[in-house]
PDB file of N, CA, C and O in Angstrom:
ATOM      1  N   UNK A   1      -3.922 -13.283 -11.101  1.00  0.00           N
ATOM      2  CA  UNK A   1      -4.582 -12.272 -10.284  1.00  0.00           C
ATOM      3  C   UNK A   1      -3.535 -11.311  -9.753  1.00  0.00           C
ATOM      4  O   UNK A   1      -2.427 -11.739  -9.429  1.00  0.00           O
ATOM      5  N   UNK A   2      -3.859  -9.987  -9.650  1.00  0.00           N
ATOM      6  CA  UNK A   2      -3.254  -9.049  -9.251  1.00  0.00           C
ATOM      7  C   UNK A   2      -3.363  -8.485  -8.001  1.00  0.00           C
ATOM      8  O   UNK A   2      -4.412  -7.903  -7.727  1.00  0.00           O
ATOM      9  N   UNK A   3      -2.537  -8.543  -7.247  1.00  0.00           N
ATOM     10  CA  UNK A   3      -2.842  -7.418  -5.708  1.00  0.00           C
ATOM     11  C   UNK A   3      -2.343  -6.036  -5.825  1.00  0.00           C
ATOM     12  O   UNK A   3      -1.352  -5.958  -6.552  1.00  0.00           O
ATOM     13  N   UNK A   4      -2.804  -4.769  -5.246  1.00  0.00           N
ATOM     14  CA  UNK A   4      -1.835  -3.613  -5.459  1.00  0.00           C
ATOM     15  C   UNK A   4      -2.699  -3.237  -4.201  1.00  0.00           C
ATOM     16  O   UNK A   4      -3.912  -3.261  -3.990  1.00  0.00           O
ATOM     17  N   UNK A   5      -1.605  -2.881  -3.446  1.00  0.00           N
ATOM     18  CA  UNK A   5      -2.068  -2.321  -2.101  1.00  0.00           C
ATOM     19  C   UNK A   5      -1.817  -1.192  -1.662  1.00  0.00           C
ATOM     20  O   UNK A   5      -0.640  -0.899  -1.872  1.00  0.00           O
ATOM     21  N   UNK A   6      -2.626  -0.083  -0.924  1.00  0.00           N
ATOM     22  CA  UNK A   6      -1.853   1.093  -0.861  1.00  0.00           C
ATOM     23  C   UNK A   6      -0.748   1.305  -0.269  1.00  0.00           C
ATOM     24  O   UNK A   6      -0.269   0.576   0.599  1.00  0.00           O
ATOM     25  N   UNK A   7      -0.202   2.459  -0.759  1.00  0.00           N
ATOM     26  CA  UNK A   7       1.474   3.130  -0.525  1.00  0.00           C
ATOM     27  C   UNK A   7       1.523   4.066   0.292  1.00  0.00           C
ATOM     28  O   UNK A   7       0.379   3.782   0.648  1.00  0.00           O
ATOM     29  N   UNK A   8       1.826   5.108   1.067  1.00  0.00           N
ATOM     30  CA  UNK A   8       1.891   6.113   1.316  1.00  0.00           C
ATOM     31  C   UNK A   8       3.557   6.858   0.501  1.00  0.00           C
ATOM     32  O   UNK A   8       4.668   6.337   0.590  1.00  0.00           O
ATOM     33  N   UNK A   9       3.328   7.736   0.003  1.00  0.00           N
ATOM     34  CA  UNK A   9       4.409   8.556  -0.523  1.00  0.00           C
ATOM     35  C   UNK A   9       5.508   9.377   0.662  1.00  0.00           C
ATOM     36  O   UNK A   9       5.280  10.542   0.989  1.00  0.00           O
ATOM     37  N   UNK A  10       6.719   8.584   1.240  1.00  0.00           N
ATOM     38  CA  UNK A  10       6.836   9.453   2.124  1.00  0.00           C
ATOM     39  C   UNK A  10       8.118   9.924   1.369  1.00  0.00           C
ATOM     40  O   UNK A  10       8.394  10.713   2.273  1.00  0.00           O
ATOM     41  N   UNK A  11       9.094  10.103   0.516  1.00  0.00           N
ATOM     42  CA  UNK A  11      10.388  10.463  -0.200  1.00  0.00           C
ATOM     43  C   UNK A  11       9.882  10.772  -1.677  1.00  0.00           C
ATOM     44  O   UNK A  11       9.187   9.920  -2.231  1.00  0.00           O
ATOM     45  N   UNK A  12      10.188  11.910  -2.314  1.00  0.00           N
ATOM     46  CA  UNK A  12       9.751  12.149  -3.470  1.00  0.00           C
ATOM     47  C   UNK A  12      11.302  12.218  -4.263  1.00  0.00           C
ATOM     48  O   UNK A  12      11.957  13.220  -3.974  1.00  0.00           O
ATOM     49  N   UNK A  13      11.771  11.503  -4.974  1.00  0.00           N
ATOM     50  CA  UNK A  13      13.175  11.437  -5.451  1.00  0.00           C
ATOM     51  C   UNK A  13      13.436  12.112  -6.952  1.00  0.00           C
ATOM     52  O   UNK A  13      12.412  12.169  -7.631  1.00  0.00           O
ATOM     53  N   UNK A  14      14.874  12.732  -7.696  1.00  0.00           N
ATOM     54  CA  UNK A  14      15.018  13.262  -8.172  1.00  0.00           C
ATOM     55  C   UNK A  14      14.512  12.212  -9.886  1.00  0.00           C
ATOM     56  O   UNK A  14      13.823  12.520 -10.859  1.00  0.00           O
ATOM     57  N   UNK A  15      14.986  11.438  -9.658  1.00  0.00           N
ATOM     58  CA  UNK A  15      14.669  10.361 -10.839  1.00  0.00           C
ATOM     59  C   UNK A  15      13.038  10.128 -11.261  1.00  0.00           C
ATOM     60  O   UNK A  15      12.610   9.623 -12.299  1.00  0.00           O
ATOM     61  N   UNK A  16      12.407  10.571 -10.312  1.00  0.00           N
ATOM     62  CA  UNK A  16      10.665  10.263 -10.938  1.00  0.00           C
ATOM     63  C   UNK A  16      10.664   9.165 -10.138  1.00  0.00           C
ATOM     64  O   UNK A  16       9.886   8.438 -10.756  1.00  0.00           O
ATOM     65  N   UNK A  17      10.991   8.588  -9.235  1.00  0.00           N
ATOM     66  CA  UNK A  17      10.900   7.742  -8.181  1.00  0.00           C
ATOM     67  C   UNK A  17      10.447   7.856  -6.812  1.00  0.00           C
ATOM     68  O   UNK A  17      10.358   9.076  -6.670  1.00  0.00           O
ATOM     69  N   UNK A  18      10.140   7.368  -5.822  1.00  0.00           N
ATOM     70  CA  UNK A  18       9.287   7.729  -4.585  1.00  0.00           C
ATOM     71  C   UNK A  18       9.783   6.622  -4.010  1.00  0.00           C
ATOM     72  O   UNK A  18      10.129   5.644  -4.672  1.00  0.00           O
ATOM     73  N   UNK A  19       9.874   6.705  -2.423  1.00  0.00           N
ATOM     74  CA  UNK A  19      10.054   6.097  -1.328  1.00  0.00           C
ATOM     75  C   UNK A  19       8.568   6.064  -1.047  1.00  0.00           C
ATOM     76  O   UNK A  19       7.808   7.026  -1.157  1.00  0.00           O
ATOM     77  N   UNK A  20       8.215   4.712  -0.632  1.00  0.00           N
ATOM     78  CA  UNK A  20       6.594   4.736  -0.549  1.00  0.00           C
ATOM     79  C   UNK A  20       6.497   3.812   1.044  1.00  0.00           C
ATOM     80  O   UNK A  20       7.555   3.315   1.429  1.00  0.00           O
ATOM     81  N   UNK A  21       5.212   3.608   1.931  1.00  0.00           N
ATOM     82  CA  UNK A  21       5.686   2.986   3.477  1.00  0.00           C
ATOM     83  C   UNK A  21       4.228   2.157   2.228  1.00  0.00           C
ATOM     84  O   UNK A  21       3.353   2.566   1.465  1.00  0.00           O
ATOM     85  N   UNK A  22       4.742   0.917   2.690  1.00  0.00           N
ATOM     86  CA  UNK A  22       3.245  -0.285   2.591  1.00  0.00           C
ATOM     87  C   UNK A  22       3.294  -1.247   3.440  1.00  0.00           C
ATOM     88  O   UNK A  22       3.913  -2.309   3.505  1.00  0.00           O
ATOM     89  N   UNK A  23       2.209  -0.470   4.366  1.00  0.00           N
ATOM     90  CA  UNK A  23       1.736  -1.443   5.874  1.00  0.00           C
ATOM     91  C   UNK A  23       3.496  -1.444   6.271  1.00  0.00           C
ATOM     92  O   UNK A  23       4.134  -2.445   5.943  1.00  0.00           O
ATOM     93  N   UNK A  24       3.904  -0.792   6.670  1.00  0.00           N
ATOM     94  CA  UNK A  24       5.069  -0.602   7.393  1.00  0.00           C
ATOM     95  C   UNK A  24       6.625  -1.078   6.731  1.00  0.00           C
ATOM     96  O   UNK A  24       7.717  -1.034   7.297  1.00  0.00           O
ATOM     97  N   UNK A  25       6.340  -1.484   5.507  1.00  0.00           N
ATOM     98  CA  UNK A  25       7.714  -1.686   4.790  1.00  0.00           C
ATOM     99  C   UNK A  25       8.294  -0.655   3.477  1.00  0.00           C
ATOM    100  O   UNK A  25       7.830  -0.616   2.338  1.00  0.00           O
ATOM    101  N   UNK A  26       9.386   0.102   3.998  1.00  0.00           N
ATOM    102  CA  UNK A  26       9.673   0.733   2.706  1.00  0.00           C
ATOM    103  C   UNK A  26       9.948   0.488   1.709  1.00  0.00           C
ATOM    104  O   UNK A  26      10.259  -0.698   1.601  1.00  0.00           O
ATOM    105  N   UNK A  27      10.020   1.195   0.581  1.00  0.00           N
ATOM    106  CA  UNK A  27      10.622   0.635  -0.686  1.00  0.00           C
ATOM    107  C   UNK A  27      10.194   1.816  -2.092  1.00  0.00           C
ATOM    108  O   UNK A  27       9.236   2.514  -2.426  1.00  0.00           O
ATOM    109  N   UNK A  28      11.847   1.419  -2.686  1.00  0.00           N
ATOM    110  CA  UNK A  28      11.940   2.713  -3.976  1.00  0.00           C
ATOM    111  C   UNK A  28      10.649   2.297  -5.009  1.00  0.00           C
ATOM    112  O   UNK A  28      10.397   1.107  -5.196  1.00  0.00           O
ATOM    113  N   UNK A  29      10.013   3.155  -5.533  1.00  0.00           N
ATOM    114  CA  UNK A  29       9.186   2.749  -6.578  1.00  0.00           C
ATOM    115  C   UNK A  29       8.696   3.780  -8.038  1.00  0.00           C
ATOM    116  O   UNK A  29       8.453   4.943  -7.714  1.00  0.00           O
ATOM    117  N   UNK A  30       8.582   3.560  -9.114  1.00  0.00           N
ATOM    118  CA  UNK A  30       8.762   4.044 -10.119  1.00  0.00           C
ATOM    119  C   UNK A  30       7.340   5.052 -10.153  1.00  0.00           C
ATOM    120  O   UNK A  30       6.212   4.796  -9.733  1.00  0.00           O
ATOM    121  N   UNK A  31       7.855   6.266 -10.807  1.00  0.00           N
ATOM    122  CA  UNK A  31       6.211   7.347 -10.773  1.00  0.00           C
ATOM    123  C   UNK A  31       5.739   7.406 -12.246  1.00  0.00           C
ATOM    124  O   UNK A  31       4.655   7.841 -12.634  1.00  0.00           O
ATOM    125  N   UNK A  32       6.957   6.782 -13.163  1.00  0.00           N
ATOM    126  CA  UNK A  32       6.706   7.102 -14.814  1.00  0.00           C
ATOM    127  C   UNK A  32       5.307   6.487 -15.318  1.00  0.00           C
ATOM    128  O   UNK A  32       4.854   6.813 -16.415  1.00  0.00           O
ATOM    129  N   UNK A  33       4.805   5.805 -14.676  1.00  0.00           N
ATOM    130  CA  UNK A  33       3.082   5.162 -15.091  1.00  0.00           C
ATOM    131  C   UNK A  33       2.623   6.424 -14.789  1.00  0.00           C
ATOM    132  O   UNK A  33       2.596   7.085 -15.827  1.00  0.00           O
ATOM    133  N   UNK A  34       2.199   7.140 -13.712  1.00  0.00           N
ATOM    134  CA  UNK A  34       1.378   7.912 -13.502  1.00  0.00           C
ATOM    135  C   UNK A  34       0.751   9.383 -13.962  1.00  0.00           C
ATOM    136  O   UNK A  34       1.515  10.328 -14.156  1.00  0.00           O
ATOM    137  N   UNK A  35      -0.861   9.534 -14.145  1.00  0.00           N
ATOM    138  CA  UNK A  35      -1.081  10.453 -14.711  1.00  0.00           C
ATOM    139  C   UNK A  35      -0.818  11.926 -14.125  1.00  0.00           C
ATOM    140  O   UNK A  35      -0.121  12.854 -14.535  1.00  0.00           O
ATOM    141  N   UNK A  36      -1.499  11.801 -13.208  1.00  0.00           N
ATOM    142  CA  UNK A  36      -1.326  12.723 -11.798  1.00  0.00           C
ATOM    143  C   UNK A  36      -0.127  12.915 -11.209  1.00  0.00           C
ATOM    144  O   UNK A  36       0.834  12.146 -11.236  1.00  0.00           O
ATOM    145  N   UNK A  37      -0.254  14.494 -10.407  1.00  0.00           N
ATOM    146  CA  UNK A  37       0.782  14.638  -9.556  1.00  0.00           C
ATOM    147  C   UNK A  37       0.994  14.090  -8.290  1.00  0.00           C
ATOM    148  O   UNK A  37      -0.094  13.856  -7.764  1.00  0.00           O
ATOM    149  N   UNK A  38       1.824  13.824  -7.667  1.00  0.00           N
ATOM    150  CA  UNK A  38       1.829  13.477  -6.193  1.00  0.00           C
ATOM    151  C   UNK A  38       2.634  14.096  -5.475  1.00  0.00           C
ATOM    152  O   UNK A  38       3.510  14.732  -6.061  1.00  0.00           O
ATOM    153  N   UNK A  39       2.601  14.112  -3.990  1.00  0.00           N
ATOM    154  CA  UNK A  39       3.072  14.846  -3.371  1.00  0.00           C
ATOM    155  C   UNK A  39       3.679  13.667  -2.274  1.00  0.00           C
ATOM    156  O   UNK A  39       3.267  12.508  -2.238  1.00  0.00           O
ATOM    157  N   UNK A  40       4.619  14.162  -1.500  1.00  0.00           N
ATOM    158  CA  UNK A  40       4.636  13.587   0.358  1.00  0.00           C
ATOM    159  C   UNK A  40       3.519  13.173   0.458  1.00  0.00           C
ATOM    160  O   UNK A  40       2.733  13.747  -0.296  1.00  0.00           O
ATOM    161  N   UNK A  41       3.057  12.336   1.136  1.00  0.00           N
ATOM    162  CA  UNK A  41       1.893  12.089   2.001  1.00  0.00           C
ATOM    163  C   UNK A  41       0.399  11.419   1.345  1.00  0.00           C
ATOM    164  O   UNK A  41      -0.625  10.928   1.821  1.00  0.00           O
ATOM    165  N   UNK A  42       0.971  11.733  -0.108  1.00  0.00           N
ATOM    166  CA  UNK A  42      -0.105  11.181  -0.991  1.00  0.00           C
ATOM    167  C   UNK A  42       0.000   9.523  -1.037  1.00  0.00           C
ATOM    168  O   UNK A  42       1.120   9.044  -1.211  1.00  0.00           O
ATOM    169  N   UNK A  43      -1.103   8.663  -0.890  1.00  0.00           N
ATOM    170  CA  UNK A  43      -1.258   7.585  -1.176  1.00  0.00           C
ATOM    171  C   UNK A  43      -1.505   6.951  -2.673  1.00  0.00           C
ATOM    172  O   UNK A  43      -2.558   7.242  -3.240  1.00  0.00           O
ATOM    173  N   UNK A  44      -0.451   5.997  -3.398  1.00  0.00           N
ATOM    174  CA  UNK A  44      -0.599   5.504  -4.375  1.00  0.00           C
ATOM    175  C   UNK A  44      -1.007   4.164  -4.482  1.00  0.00           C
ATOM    176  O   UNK A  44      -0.828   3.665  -3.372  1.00  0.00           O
ATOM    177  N   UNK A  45      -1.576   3.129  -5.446  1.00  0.00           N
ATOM    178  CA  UNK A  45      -1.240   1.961  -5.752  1.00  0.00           C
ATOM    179  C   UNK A  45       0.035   1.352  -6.319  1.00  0.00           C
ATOM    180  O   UNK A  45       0.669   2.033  -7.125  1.00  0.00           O
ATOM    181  N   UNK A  46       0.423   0.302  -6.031  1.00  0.00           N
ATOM    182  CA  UNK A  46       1.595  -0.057  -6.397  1.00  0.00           C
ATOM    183  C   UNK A  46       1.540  -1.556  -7.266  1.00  0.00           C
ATOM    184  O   UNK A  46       0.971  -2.592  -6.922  1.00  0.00           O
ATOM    185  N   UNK A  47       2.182  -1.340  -8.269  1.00  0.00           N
ATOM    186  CA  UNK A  47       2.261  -2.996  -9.265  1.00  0.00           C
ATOM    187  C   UNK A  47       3.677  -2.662  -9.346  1.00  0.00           C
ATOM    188  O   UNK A  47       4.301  -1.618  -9.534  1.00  0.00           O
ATOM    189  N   UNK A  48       3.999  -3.938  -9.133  1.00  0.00           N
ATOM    190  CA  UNK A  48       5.923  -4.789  -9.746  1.00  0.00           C
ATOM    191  C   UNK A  48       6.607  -3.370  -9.785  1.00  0.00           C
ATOM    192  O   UNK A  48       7.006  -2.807 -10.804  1.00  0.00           O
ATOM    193  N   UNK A  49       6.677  -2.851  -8.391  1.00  0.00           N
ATOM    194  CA  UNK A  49       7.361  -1.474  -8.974  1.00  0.00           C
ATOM    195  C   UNK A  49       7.224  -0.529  -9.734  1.00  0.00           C
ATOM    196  O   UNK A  49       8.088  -0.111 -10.505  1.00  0.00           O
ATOM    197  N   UNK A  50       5.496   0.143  -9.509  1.00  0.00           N
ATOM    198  CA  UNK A  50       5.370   0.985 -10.394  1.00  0.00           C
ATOM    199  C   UNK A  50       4.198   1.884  -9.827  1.00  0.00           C
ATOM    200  O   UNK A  50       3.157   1.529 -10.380  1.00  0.00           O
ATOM    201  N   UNK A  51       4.011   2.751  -9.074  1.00  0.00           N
ATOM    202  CA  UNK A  51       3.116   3.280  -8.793  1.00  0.00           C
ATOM    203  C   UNK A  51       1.963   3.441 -10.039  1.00  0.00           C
ATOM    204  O   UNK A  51       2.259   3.782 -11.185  1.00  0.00           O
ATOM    205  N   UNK A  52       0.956   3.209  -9.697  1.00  0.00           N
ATOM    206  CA  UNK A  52       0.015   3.062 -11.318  1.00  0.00           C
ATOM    207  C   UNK A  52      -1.155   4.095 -10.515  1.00  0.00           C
ATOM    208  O   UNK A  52      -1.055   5.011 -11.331  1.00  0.00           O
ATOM    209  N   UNK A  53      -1.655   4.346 -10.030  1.00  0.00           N
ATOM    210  CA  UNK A  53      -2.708   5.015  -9.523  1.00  0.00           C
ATOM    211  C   UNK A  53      -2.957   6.046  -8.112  1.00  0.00           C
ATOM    212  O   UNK A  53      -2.788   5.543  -7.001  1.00  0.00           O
ATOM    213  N   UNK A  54      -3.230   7.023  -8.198  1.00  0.00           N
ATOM    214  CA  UNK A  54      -3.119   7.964  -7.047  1.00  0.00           C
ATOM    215  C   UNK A  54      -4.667   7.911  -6.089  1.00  0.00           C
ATOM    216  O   UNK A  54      -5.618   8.389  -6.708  1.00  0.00           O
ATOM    217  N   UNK A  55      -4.951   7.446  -4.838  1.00  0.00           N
ATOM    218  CA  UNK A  55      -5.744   7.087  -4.307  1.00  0.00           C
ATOM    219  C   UNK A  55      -6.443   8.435  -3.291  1.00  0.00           C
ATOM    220  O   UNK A  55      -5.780   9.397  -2.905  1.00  0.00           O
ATOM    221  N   UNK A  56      -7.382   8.292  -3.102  1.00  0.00           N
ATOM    222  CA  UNK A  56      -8.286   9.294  -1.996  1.00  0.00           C
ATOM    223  C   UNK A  56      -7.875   8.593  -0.693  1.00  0.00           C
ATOM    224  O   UNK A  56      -8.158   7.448  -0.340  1.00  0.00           O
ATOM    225  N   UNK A  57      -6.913   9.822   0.155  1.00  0.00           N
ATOM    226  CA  UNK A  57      -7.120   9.183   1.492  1.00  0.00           C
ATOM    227  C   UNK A  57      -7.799   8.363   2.240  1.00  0.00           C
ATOM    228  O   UNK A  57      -7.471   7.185   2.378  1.00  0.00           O
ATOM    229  N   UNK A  58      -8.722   8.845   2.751  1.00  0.00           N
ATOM    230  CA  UNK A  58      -9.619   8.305   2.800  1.00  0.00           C
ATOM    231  C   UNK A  58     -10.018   6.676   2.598  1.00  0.00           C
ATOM    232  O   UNK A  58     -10.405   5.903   3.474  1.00  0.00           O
ATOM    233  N   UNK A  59      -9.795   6.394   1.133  1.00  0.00           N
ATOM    234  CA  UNK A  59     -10.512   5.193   0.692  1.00  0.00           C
ATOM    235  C   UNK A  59      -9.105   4.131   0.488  1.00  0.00           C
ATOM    236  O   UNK A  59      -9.081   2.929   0.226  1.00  0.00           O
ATOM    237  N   UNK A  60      -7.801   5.258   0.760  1.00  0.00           N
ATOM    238  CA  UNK A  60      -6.706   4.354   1.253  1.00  0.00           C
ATOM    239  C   UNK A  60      -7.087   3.525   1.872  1.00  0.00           C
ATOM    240  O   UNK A  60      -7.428   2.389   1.540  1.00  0.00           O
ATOM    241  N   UNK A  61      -7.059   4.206   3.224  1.00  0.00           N
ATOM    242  CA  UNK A  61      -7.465   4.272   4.829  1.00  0.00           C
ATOM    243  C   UNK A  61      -8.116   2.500   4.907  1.00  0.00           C
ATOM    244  O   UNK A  61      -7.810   1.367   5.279  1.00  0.00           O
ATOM    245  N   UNK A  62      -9.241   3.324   4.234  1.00  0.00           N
ATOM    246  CA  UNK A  62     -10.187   2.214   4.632  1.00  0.00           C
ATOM    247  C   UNK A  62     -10.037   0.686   3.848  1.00  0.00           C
ATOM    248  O   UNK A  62     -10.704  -0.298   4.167  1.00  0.00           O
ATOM    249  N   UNK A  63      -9.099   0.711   2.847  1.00  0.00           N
ATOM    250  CA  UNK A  63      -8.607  -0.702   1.941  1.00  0.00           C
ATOM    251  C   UNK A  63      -7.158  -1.239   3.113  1.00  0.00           C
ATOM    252  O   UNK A  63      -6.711  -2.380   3.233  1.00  0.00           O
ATOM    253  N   UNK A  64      -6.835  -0.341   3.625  1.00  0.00           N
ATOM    254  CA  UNK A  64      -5.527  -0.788   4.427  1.00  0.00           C
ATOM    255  C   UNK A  64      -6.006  -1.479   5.332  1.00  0.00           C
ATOM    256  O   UNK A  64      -5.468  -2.584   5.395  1.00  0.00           O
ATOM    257  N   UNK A  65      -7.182  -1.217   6.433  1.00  0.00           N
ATOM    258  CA  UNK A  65      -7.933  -1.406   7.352  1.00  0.00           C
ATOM    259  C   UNK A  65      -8.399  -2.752   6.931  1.00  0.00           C
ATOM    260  O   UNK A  65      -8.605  -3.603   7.796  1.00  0.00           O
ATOM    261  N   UNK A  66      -8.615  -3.057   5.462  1.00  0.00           N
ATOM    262  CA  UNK A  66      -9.758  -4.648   5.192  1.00  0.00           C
ATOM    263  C   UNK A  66      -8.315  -5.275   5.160  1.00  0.00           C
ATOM    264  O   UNK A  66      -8.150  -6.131   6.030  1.00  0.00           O
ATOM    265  N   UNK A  67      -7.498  -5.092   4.542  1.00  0.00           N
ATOM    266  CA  UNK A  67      -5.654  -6.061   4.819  1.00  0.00           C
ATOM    267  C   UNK A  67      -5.498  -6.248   5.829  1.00  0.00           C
ATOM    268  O   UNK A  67      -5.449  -7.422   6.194  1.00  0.00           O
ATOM    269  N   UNK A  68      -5.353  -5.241   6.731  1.00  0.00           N
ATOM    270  CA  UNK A  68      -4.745  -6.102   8.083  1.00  0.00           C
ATOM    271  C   UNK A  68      -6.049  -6.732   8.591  1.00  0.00           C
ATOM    272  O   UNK A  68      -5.856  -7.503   9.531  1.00  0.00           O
ATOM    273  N   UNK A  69      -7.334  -6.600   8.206  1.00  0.00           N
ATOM    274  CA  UNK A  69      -8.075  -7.585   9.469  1.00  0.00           C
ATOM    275  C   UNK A  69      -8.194  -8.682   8.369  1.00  0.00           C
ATOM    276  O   UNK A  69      -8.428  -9.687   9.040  1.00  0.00           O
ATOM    277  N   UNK A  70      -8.160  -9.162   6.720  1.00  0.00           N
ATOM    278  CA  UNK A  70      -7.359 -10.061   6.244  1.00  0.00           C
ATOM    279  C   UNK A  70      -6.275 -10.956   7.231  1.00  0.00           C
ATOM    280  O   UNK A  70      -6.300 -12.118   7.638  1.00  0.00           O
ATOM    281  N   UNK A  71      -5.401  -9.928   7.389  1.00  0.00           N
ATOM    282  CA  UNK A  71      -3.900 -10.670   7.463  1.00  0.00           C
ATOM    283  C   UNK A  71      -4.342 -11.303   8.806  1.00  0.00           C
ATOM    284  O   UNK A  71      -4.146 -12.518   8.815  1.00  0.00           O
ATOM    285  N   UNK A  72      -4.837 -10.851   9.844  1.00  0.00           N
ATOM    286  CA  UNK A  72      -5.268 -10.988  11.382  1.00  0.00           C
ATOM    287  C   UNK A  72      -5.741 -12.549  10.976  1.00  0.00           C
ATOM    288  O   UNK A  72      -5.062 -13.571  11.088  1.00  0.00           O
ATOM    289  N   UNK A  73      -7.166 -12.414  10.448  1.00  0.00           N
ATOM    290  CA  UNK A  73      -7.483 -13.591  10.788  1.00  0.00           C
ATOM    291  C   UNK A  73      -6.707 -14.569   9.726  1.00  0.00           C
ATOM    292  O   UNK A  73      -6.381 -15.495  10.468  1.00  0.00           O
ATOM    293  N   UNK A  74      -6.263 -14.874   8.527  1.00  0.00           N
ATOM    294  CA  UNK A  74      -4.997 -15.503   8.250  1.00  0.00           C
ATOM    295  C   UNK A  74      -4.123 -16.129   9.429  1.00  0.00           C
ATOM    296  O   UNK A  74      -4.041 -17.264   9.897  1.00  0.00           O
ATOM    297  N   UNK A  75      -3.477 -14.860   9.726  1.00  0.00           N
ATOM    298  CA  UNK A  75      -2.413 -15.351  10.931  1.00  0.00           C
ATOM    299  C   UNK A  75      -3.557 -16.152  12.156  1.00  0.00           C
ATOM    300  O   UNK A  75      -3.217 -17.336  12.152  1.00  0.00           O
ATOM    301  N   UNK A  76      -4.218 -16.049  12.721  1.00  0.00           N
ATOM    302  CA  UNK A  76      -5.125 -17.007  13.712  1.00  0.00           C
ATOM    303  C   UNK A  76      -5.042 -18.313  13.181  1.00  0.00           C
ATOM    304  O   UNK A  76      -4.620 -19.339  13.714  1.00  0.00           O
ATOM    305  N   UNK A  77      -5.666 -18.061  11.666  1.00  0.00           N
ATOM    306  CA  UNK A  77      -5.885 -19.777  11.550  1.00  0.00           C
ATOM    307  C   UNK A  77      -5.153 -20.153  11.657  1.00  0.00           C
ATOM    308  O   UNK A  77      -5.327 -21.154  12.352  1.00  0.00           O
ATOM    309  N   UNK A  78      -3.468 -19.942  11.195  1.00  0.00           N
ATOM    310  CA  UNK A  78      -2.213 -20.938  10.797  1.00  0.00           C
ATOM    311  C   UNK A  78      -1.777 -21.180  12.159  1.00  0.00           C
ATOM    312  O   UNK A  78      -1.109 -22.198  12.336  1.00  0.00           O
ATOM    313  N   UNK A  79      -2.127 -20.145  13.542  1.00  0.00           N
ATOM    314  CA  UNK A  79      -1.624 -20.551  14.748  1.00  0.00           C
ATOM    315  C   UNK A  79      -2.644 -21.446  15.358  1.00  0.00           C
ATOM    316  O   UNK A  79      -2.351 -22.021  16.406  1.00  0.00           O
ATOM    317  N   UNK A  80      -3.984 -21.651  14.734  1.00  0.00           N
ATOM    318  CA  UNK A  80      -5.143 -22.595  15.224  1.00  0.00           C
ATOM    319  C   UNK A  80      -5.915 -21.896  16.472  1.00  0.00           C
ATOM    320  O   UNK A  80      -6.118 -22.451  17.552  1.00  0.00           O
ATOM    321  N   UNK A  81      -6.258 -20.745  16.171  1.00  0.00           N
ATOM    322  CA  UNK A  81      -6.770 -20.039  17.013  1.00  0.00           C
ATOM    323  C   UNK A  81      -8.678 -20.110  17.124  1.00  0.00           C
ATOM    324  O   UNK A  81      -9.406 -19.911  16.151  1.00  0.00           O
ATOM    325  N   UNK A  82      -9.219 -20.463  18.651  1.00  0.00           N
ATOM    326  CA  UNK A  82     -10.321 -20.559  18.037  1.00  0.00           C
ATOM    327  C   UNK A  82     -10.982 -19.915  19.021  1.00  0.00           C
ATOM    328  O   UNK A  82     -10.840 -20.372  20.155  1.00  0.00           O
ATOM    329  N   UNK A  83     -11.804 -18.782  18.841  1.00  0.00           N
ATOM    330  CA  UNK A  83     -12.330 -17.602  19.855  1.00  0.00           C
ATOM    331  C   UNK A  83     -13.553 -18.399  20.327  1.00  0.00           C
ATOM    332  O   UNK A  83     -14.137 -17.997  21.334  1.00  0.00           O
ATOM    333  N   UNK A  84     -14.073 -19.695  19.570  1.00  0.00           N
ATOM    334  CA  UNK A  84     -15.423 -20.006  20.218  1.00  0.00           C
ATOM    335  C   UNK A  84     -14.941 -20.706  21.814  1.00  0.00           C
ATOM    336  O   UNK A  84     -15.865 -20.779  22.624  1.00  0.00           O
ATOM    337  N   UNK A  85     -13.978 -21.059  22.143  1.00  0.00           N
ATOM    338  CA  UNK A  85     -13.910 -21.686  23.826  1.00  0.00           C
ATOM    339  C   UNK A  85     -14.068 -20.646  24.900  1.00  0.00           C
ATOM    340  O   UNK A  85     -14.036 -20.973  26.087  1.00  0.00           O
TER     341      UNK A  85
END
């Protein structure tokens, strides 16, 4: 199974490469998959270092939003958190 989570494009580099923020961690990543142009600010998908797909704000937005309330309740259970008391 595959995860690819969105990127934001914040460094556009001379090599066909991009500085991308995902959920707050940077990192260099390859643009040579892609069909489309991108810009700064544009949101991509990302596989094993490879930007593969250019995303609608928007529907970034709202896939970033289902991860962290993912990750939220994840992190609860492993601390044994239980809102019913």
């Amino acid at each position: 199974m595959c995860l690819a989570i969105p990127s934001k494009i914040v460094q556009l580099k001379d090599n066909n490469t991009a500085v991308v923020d995902t959920m707050g961690v940077r990192r260099q990543v390859s643009l040579d998959l892609l069909q489309e142009e991108v810009s700064v600010g544009d949101y991509v998908l990302i596989h094993v270092g490879f930007a593969i797909r250019k995303l609608d704000e928007e529907e970034a937005i709202k896939t970033l939003k289902l991860f962290e309330e993912i990750f939220e309740e994840e992190l609860l259970e492993e601390v044994g958190y239980d809102d019913s008391k």
